[in-house]
C-alpha positions as CSV (number, residue, x, y, z in Angstrom):
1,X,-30.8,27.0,43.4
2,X,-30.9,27.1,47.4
3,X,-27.9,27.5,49.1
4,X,-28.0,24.1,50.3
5,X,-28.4,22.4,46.8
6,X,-25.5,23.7,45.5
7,X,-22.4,21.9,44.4
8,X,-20.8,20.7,47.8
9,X,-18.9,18.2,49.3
10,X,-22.0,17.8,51.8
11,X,-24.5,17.9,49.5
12,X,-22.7,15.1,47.2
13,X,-23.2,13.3,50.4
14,X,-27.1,13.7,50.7
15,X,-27.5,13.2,46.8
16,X,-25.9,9.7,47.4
17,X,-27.6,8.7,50.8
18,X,-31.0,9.1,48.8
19,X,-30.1,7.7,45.3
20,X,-27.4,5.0,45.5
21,X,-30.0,2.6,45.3
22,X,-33.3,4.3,44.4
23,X,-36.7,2.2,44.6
24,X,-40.0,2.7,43.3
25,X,-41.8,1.9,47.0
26,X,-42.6,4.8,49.4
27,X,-39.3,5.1,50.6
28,X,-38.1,6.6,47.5
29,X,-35.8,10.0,48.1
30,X,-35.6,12.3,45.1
31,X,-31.7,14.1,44.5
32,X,-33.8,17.8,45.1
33,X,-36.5,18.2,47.6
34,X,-39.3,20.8,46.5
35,X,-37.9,23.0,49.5
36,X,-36.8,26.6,50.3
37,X,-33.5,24.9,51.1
38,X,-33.0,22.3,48.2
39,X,-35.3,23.9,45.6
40,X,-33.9,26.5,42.7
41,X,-34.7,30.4,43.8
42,X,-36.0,30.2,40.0
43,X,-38.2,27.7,40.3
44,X,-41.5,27.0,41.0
45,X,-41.6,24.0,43.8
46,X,-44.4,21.9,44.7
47,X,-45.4,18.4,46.0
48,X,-47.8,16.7,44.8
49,X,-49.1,12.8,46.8
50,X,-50.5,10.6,44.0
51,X,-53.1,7.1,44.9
52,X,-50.9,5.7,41.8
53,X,-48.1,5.8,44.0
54,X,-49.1,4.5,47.4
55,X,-49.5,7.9,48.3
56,X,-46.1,9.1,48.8
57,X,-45.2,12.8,48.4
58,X,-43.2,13.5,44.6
59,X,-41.1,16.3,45.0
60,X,-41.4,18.6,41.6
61,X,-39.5,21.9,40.5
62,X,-41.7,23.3,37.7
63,X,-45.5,23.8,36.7
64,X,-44.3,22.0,33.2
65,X,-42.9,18.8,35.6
66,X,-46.5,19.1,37.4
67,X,-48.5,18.9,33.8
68,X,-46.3,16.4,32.8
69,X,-46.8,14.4,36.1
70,X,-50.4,14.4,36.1
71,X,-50.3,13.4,32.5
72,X,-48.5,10.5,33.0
73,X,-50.1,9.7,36.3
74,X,-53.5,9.8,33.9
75,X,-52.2,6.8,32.0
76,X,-52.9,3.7,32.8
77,X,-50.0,2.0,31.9
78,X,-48.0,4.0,34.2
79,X,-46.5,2.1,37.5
80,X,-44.0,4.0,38.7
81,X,-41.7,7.2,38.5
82,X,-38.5,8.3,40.1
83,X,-38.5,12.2,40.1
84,X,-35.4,14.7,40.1
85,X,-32.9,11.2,39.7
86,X,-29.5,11.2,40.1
87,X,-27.4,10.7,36.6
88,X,-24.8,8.6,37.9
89,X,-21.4,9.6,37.8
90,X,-20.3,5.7,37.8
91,X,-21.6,2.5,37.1
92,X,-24.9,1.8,38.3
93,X,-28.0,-1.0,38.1
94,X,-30.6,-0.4,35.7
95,X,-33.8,1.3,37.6
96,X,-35.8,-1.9,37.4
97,X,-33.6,-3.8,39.4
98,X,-35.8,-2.6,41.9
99,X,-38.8,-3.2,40.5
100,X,-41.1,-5.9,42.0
101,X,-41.9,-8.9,39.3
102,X,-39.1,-7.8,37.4
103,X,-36.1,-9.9,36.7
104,X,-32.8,-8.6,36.6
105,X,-31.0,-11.0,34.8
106,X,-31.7,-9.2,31.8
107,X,-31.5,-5.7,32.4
108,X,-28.3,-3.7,31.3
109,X,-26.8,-1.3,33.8
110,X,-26.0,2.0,33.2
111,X,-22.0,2.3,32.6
112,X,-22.1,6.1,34.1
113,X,-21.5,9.8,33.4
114,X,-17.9,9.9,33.5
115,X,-18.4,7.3,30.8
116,X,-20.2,8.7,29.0
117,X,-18.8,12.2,29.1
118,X,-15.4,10.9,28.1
119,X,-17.0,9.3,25.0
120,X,-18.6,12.3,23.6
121,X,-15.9,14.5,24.6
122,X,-17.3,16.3,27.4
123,X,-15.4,15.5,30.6
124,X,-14.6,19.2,31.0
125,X,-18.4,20.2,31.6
126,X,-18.7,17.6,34.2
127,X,-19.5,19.4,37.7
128,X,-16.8,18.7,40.5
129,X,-16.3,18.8,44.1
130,X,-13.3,18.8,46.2
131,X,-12.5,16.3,49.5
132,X,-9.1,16.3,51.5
133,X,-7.0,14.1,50.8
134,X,-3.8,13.8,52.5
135,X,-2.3,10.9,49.9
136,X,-2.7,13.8,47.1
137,X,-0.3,15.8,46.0
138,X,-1.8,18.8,46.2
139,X,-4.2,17.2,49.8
140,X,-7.3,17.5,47.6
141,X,-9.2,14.8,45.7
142,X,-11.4,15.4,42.5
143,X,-15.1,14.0,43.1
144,X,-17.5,14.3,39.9
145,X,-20.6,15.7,41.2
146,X,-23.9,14.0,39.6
147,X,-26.2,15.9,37.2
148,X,-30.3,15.2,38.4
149,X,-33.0,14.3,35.5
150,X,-36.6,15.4,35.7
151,X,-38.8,12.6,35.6
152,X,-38.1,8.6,35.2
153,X,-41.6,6.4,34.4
154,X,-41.8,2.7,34.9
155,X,-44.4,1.7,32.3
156,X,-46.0,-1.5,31.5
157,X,-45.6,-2.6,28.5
158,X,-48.7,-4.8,26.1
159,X,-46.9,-8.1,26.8
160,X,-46.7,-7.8,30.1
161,X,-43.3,-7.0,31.2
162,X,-41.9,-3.4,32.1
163,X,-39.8,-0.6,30.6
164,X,-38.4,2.9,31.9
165,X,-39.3,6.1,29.8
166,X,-37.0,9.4,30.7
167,X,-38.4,12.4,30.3
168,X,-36.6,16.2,30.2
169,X,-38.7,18.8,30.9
170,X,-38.8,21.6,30.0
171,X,-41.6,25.1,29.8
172,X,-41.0,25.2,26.0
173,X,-39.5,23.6,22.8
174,X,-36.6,26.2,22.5
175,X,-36.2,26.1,25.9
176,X,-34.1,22.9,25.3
177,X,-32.2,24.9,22.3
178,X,-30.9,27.6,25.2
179,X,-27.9,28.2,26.4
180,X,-27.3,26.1,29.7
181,X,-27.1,28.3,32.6
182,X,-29.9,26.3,34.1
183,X,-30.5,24.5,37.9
184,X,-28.5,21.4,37.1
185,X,-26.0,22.1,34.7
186,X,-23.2,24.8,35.5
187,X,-19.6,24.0,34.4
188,X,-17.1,23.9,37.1
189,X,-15.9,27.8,36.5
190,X,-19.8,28.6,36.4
191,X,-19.9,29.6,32.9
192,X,-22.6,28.6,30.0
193,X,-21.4,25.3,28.3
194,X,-20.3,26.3,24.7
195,X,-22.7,23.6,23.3
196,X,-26.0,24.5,24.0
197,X,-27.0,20.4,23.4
198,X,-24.4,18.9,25.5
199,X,-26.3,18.6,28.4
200,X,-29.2,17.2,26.3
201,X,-27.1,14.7,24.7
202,X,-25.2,13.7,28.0
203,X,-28.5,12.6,29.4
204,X,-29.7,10.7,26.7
205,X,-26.7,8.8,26.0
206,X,-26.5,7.9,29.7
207,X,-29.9,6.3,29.0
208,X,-29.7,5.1,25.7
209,X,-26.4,3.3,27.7
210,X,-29.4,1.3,29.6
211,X,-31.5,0.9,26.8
212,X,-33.9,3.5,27.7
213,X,-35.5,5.9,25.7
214,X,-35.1,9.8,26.1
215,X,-38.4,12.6,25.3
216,X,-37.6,15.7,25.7
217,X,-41.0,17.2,26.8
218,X,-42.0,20.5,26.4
219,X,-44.9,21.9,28.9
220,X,-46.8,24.1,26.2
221,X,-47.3,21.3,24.4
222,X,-49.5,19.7,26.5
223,X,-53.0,21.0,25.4
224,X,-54.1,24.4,27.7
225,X,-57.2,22.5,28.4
226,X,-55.7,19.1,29.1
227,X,-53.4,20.7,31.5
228,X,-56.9,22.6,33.4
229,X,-59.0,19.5,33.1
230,X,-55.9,17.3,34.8
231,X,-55.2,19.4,37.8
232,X,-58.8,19.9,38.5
233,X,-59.4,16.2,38.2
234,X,-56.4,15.8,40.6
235,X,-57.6,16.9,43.0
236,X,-60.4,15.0,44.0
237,X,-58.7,11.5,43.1
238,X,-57.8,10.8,46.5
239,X,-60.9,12.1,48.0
240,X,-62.9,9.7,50.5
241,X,-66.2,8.6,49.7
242,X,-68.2,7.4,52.4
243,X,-70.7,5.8,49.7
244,X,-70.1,1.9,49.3
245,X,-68.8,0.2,46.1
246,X,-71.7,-0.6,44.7
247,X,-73.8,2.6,45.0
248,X,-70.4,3.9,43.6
249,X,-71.2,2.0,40.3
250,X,-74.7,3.0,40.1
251,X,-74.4,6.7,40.4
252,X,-71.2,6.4,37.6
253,X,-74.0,4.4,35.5
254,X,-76.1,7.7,36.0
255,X,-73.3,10.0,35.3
256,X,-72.8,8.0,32.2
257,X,-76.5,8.7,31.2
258,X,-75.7,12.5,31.6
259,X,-72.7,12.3,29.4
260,X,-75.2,10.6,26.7
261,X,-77.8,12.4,27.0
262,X,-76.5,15.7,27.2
263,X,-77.6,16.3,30.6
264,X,-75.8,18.6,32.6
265,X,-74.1,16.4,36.2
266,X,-75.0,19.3,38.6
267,X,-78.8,18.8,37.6
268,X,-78.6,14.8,38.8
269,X,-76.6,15.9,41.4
270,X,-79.3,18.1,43.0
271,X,-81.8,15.6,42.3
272,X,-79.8,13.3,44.4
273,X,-78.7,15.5,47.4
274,X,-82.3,16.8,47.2
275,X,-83.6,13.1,48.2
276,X,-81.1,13.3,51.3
277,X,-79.8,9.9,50.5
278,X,-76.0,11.0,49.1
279,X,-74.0,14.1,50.0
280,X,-72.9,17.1,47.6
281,X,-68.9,16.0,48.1
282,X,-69.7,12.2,47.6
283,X,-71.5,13.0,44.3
284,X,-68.9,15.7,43.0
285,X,-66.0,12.9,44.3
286,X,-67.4,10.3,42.1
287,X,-68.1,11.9,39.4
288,X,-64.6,13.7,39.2
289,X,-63.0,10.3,40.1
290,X,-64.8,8.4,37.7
291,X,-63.1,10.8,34.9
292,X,-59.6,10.3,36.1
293,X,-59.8,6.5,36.5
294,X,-61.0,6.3,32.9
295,X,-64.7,4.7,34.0
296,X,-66.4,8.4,32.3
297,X,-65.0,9.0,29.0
298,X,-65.6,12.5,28.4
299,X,-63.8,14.9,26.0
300,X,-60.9,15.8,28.3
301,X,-59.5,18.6,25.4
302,X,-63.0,20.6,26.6
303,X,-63.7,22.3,29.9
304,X,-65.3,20.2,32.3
305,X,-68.0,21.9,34.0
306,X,-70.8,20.3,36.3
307,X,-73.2,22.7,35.2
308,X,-73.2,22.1,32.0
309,X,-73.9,19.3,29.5
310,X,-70.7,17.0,28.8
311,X,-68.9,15.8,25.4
312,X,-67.9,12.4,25.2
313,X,-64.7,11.5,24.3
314,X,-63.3,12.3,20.9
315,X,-59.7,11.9,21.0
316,X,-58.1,9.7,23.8
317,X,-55.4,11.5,25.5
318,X,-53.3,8.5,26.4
319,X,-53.2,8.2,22.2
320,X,-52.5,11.7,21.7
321,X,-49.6,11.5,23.3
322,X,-48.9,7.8,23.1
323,X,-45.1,9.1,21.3
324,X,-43.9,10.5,24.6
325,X,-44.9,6.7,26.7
326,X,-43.5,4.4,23.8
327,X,-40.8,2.1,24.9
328,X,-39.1,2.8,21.4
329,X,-39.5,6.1,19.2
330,X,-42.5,6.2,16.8
């Protein structure tokens, strides 16, 4: 990881200053910037500013994070993540305690890694840092310093009220059977963990402690084409159109009688730009934006291309991988 990131006295301090009480506004600090400086050297760092999420910049360490992001960002039961959280070392609120509309009289609180490490027998693995301390024995004091997660959703749930998801990530399903020499897990004398799971079962237990469910979620197994169709889809969703809500809904209506009749977009499109009455970008924007919002209901496990016909929707992605977004394990 960068130089900066790793286990430190000062950077215990930073970790704490953004996550000691963690929101779900705009305001929200994740443990690891996507930086040079906070990033791992191994990694692949990027930011990414979602509409979903008032527009603030997420901070994410992998392409697998990425997919995984824009799949849940897709969904449209999701209302909030905290990426690259803090795992508490001590006790700490539940995540919705945050939340707005939420009530937090019935939420249970996480009782905190050092808990939960003495429990399974892994107080050992935990990291540490060292502070002066002149009322010590030997003038140093023993500070646990607090493993990060990947990605934390806030999800609406069919009645109404809310629940947190937690997911690992990770590029592959053996990926999570490897030894852990990884970015957030080294052992105090910087040797692999004996137990390739401990780190696995750490997290979840810390979770399960708040009565939140644990995926681990493995990048290739996203589909290849949901992944391509995501990104691209991505990045037009913020996009400004300078064409009013109501032409907005008329030219989706026309998209919609492409999709059914097997006409290619880019052929309406041309017809429309050819008139002078609506730009190229405004056309492409709505079309693309009418995908992601779920208003065009094409086949999103098949390329998307303008210039040729589309395939309406087969298999809903949100259902596909409904599993990974359910409050309790199907």
């Amino acid at each position: 990881m960068g130089a900066s990131s790793r286990p430190s006295l000062a950077r215990l301090k930073t970790i704490m200053k953004r996550q000691l009480q963690p929101t779900w506004d705009t305001s929200y600090m994740p443990a690891i910037l996507a930086s040079r400086a906070e990033a791992p050297s191994v990694s692949h760092a990027l930011t990414i500013i979602p509409e979903k999420l008032a527009g603030r910049e997420v901070h994410l360490l992998s392409l697998s994070e990425l997919f995984a992001v824009l799949l849940g960002l897709y969904h449209p039961n999701v209302v909030g993540l905290q990426e690259q959280r803090m795992l508490s070392p001590g006790p700490q609120q539940h995540p919705l305690h945050s939340f707005p509309n939420v009530i937090a009289a019935g939420l249970t609180p996480f009782k905190g890694m050092i808990d939960v490490a003495e429990r399974l027998g892994y107080l050992n693995l935990l990291p540490r840092v060292y502070a002066t301390d002149p009322d010590s024995q030997d003038k140093r004091r023993t500070i646990i310093f607090p493993y990060v997660g990947d990605l934390l959703w806030a999800i609406r749930g069919v009645n109404g009220g809310y629940y947190c998801v937690n997911w690992s990530v990770k590029d592959s399903e053996s990926a999570f059977k490897r030894p852990l020499q990884s970015k957030r897990f080294v052992t105090p004398i910087n040797q692999v963990a004996n137990e390739p799971l401990a780190r696995h079962e750490l997290e979840r237990t810390y979770y399960t402690d708040a009565r939140i469910r644990t995926v681990l979620v493995a990048g290739d197994a996203i589909n290849e084409q949901v992944r391509a169709n995501l990104r691209h889809l991505f990045l037009h969703h913020r996009r400004v159109i300078t064409v009013d809500e109501s032409e907005q809904l008329t030219l989706l209506e026309r998209f919609q009688s492409c999709l059914e009749s097997g006409t290619p977009p880019a052929e309406l499109i041309v017809r429309l730009t050819g008139a002078g009455k609506y730009s190229v970008e405004d056309c492409r924007n709505i079309f693309y934006q009418g995908i992601w919002y779920r208003k065009l209901r094409v086949d999103l496990l098949r390329p998307i291309l303008i210039d040729r016909p589309l395939h309406p929707e087969t298999q809903d992605i949100v259902e596909l991988y409904a599993d990974w977004f359910s409050e309790d394990a199907c």
